[in-house]
C-alpha positions in Angstrom: 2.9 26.2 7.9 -0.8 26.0 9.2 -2.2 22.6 10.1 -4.3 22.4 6.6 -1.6 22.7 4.8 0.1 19.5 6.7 -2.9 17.4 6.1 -2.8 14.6 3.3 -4.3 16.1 0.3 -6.7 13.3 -0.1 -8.3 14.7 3.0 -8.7 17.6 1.3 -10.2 16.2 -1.8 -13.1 14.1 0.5 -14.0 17.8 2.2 -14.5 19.1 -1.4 -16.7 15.8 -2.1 -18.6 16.1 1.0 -19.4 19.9 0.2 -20.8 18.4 -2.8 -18.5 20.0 -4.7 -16.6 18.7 -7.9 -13.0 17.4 -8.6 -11.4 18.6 -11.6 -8.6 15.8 -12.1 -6.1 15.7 -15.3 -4.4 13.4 -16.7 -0.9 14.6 -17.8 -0.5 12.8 -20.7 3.2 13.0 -20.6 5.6 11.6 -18.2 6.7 15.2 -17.1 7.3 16.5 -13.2 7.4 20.1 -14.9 3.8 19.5 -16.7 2.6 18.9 -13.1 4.1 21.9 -11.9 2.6 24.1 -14.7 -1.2 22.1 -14.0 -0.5 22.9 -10.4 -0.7 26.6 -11.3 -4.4 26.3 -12.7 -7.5 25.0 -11.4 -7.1 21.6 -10.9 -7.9 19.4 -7.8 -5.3 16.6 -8.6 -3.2 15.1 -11.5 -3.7 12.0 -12.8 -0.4 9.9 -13.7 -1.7 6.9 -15.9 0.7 4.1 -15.7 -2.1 2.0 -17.4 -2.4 3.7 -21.2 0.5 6.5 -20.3 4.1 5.8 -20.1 5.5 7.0 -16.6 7.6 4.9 -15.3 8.0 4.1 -11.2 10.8 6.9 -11.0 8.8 9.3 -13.2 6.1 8.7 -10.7 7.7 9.4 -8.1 8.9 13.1 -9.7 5.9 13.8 -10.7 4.0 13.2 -7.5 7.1 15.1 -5.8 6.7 18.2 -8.5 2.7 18.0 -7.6 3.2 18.0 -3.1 5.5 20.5 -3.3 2.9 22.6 -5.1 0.0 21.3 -2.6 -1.8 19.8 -5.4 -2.8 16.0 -5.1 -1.7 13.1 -7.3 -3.3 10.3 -8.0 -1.7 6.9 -10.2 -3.8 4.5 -12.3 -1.8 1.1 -12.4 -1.5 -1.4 -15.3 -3.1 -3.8 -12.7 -4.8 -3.8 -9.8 -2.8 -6.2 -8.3 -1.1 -6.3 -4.5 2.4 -6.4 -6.0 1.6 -3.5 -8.1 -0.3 -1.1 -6.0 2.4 -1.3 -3.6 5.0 -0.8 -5.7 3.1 2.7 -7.3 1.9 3.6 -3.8 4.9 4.1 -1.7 6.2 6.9 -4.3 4.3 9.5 -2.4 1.0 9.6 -4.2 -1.9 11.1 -2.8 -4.3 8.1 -4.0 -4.9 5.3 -6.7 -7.4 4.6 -9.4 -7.6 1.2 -10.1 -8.9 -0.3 -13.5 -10.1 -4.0 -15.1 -12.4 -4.4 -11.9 -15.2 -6.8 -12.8 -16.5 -8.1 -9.3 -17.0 -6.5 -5.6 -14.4 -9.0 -4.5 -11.5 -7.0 -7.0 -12.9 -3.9 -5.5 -12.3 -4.7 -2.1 -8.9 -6.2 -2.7 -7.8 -3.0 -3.9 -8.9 -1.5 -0.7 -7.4 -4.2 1.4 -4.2 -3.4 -0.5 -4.1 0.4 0.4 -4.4 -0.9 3.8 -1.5 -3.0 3.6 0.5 0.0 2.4 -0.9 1.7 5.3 -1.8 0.1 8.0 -1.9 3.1 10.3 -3.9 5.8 8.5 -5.5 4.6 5.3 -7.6 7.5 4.6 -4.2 9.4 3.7 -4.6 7.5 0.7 -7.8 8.2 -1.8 -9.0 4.8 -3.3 -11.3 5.4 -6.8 -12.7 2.4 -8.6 -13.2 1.9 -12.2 -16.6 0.6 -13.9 -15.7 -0.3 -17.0 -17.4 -3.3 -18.2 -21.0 -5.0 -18.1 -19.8 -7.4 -15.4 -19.2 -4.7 -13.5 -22.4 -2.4 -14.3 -24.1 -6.2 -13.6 -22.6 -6.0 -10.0 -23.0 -2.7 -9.4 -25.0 -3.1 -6.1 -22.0 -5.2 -4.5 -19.6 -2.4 -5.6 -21.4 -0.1 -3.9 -21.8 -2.0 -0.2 -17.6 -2.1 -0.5 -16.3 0.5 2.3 -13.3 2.4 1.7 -13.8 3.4 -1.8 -13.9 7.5 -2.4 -15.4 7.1 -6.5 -16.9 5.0 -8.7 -15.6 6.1 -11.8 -17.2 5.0 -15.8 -14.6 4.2 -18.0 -16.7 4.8 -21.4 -14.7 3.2 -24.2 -13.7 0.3 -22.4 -17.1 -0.1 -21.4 -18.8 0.4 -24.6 -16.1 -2.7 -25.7 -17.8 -4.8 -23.2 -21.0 -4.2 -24.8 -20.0 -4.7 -28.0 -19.7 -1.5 -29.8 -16.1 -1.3 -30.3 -15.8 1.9 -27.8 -18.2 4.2 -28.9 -19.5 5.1 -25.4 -21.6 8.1 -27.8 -24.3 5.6 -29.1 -27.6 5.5 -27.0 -27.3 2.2 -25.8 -23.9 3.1 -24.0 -25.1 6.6 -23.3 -28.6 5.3 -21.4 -26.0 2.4 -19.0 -23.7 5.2 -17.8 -26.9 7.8 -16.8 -28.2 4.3 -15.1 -24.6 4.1 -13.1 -24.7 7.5 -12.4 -28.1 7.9 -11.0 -27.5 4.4 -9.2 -24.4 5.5 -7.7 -26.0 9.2 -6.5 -29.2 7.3 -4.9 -26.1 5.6 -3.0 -24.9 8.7 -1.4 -21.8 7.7 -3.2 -19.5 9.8 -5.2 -19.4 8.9 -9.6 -16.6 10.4 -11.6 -16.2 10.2 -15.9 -14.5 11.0 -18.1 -15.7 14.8 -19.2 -15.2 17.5 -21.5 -15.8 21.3 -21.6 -19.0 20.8 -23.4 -20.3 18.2 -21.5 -19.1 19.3 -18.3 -21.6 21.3 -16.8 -24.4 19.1 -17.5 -22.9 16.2 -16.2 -22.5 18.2 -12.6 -26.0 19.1 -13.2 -26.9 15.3 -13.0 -24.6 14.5 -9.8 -21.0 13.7 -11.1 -18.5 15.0 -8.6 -15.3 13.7 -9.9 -14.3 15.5 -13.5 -11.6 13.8 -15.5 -10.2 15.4 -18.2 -7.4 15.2 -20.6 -4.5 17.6 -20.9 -3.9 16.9 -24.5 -7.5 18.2 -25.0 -6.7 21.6 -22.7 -4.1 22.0 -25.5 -6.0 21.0 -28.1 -8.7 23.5 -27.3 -6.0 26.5 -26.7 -4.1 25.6 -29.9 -7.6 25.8 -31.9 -9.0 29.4 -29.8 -5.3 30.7 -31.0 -5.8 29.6 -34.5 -9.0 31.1 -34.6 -8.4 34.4 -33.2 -5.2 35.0 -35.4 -7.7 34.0 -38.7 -5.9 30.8 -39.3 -8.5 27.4 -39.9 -7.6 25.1 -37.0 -5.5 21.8 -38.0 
């Protein structure tokens, strides 16, 4: 096997970042080690297992980041809770990084990365640490998020941030819409990488404007096959 195919693939997602090139990075949806297998086969940079709003348990975890190595695709787990406890519990089933939500301050930010360090106090970078901005406390601290080391994305969480501002998760209105092109263009000017949540019809603008780190749905890749195959036997999509 040749020496790039040994490396931890969160090394090889930081060489795609630092080419300046995006991440496409789905979230499963289902708690499935073949669904990982069949993602592996496409396009896609890394799978996302979300223990946060999905239903994977810790041995499902483990399968499916097992299901995604043995294809050389990388996997990455959002916990329920940023907490030490938790990350290591998620992080020792041979993921390839964490995302870590309900971060309000620097000081939870760095935590996090102090807990991958914990985990792996020998070589952290095999482990790829992204960060969630979610809420108006944390666009409001924003700066300090930033100055933390050891972080690989800064990724907008839309709905729960448009809840934080009060509109009940509709991250479309303007208001919502002109604070995540304000974290976006803060985070670029930063010479740090931003990541969202994206669609096919927004994608390619939001590269345009610097985003590097693509998240995207797998129920919507379905959704959007189900609805082309409806459409091109003459049948009105459901």
């Amino acid at each position: 096997m040749p020496d790039s195919d040994r490396r931890p693939p969160a090394v090889g997602l930081r060489e795609k970042l630092a080419r300046d090139e995006p991440l496409v990075v789905v979230n499963a949806d289902h708690p499935s080690p073949s669904l990982v297998e069949v993602l592996a086969r496409q396009s896609i940079d890394a799978v996302f297992i979300d223990c946060e709003q999905g239903s994977p348990d810790v041995e499902t975890v483990e399968n499916m980041a097992r299901a995604a190595r043995l294809h050389r695709m990388a996997s990455l787990v959002r916990v329920f809770d940023p907490k030490d406890w938790v990350l290591e519990r998620y992080l020792l089933r041979g993921v390839d990084g964490v995302v870590a939500p309900r971060l309000d301050r620097a000081a939870d930010a760095r935590a996090v990365v102090a807990g991958v360090r914990y985990c792996f106090p020998s070589a952290p970078e095999t482990m790829f640490v992204v960060v969630q901005i979610e809420s108006a406390a944390a666009v409001a601290a924003l700066d300090d998020f930033l100055a933390v080391e050891g972080i690989d994305v800064y990724f907008i969480g839309p709905v729960d941030l448009a809840k934080s501002m009060g509109y009940r998760g509709d991250y479309l209105l303007p208001d919502v819409q002109e604070v995540m092109d304000d974290v976006i263009r803060r985070v670029r000017a930063a010479g740090r990488q931003v990541g969202i949540l994206a669609s096919a019809e927004n994608a390619a603008d939001y590269v345009a404007r610097g985003v590097r780190f693509l998240y995207i749905h797998a129920n919507d890749f379905i959704d959007a096959g189900a609805r082309a195959f409806a459409r091109r036997i003459g049948g009105a999509p459901g």
